[in-house]
N, C-alpha and C positions, 0 to 999 in steps of 0.2 A: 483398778484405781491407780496403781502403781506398778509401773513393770521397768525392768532392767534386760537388755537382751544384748549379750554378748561383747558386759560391757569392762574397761580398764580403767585405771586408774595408776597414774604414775607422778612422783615427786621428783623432781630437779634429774628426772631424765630416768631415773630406779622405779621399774615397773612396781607396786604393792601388790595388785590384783591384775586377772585379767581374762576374759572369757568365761563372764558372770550370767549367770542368768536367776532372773526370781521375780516373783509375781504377788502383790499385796491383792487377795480377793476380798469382796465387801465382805465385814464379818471376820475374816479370820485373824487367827493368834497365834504369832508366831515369833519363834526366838533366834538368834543370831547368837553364836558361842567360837569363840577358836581363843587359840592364847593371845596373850598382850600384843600389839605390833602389827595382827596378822590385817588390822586393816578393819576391824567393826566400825568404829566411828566415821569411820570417810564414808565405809557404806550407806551408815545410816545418813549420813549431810546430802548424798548424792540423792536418797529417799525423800527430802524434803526440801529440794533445790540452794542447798548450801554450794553446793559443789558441783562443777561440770566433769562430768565423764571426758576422758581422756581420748578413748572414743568407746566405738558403741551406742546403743540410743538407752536413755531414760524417759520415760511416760508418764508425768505426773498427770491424771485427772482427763487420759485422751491426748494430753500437748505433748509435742518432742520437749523436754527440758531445754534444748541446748538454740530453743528460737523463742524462749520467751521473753517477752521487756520487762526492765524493772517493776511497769505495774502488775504484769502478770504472774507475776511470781510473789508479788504481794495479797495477790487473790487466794494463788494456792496456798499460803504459806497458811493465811486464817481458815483451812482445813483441815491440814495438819497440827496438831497440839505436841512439843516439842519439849519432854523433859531432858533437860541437861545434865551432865554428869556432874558438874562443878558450881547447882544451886545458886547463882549468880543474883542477885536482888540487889534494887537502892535501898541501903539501909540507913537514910534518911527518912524515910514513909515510914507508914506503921504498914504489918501484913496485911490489913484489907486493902490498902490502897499497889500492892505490889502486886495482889493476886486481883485486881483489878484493871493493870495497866493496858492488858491488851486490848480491851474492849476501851476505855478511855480512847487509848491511841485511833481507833478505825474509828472514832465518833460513835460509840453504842456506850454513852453513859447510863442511860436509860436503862437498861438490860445489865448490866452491872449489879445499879441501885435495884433491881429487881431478883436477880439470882444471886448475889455474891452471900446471902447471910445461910441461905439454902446448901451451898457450895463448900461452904467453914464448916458447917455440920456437916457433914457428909465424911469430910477430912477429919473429921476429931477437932477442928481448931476455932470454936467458936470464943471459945473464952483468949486466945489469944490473940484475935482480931487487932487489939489496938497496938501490940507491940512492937518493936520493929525486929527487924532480921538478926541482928547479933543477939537479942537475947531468946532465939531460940535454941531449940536443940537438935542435931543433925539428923532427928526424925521427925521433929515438926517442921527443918525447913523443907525436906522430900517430899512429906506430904502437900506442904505451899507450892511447890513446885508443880507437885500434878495439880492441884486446885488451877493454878495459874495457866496449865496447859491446856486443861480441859474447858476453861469458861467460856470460849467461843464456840461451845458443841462442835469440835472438830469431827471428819470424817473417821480421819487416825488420829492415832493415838502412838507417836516413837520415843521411847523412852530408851536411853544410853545408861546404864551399870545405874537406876535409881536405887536399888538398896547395897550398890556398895559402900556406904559410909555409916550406916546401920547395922544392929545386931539383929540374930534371927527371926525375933520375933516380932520388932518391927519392919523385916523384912518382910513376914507373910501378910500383915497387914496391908502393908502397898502393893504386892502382888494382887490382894485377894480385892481390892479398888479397881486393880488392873481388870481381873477378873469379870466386875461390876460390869464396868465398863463395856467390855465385849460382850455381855450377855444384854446390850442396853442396842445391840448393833455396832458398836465400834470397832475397827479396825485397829489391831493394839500387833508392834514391834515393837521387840525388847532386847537388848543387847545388855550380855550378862556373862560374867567369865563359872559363875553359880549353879552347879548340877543339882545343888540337892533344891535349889530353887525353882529350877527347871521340871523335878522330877517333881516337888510340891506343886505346882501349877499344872501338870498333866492328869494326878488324881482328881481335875476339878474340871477341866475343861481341856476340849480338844485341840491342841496345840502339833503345831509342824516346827521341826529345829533343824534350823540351818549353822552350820558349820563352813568359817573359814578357817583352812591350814593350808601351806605354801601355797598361797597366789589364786589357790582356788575355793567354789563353792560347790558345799557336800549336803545336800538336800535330804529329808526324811532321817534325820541321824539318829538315831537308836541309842537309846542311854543303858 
């Protein structure tokens, strides 16, 4: 679905990474860990056509990344479901219309009005539907988040540090969504600096962790 082979990455000339290799198979779960810096988030933008590899090739869905057009990469992107680290919403809307937007935007209002009330339950957030973003709490906007990432039945599922701004135990609840998810067929990346989260997730489901530290990646890492 996604592969990366032999790929780099470099800022205003300062190599981050370089001679990557990794493979998103249908179905699997896998995690991304090294310390702050070492380059998770670029990883993950290059996984979901934010970012062009430096060189090397990326393969999003069959295609080279680096010969797609703007519309094409707007194809992939409504496959990929994309939680961000910094829950970003117009907080102008109320929540159902935020975790609605993507499907608005591609013209699938219809499918919206049809899954979205199915979709709040699922998250915990039916009763906060008409609210808007500031008056939540930085565990019901995460969970808005994956709500909003997943309503295009994406393929994957990337998710960047979703429960760092939460406590433990709504941490395992988003994990255990993530969880869902995978066992539903989803292809679920997670980038997480969290071992004991890592190690929660592994008593549940078969997961691969990937590790960047200096420049490189350390496949199969053992906790």
């Amino acid at each position: 679905m996604i592969e990366l082979e032999n790929v780099a990455y470099s800022y205003g000339g300062d190599s981050l990474f370089a001679g990557l290799s990794m493979q998103l198979a249908p179905g699997s779960f896998q995690f991304l860990t090294g310390p702050s810096g070492a380059g998770k988030t670029t990883l993950l933008k290059l996984c979901y056509g934010d970012l062009l590899a430096t060189s090397g090739r990326v393969t999003l869905f069959g295609k080279d990344a680096a010969g797609l057009t703007r519309d094409d990469v707007a194809l992939v992107r409504r496959r990929i479901g994309v939680v961000h680290q910094d829950c970003q919403f117009l907080d102008h809307l109320p929540l159902s219309e935020n975790v609605a937007l993507p499907l608005q935007v591609s013209g699938r209002s219809k499918e919206a009005q049809d899954n979205l009330g199915d979709l709040l339950g699922w998250v915990g957030l039916s009763r906060q539907a008409a609210q808007t973003p500031p008056q939540l709490s930085g565990g019901e906007r995460q969970r808005a988040a994956l709500a909003r990432a997943v309503i295009t039945s994406p393929d994957v599922i990337v998710a960047d540090e979703p429960t760092g701004n939460v406590d433990w135990d709504m941490s395992q609840r988003l994990l255990t969504l993530l969880i869902e998810l995978n066992r539903m067929g989803k292809t679920v990346l997670i980038a997480t600096h969290d071992l004991n989260l890592i190690r929660f997730a592994k008593s549940q489901v078969v997961a691969n962790v990937l590790r960047i530290r200096g420049g490189q990646l350390e496949t199969g890492v053992t906790l």
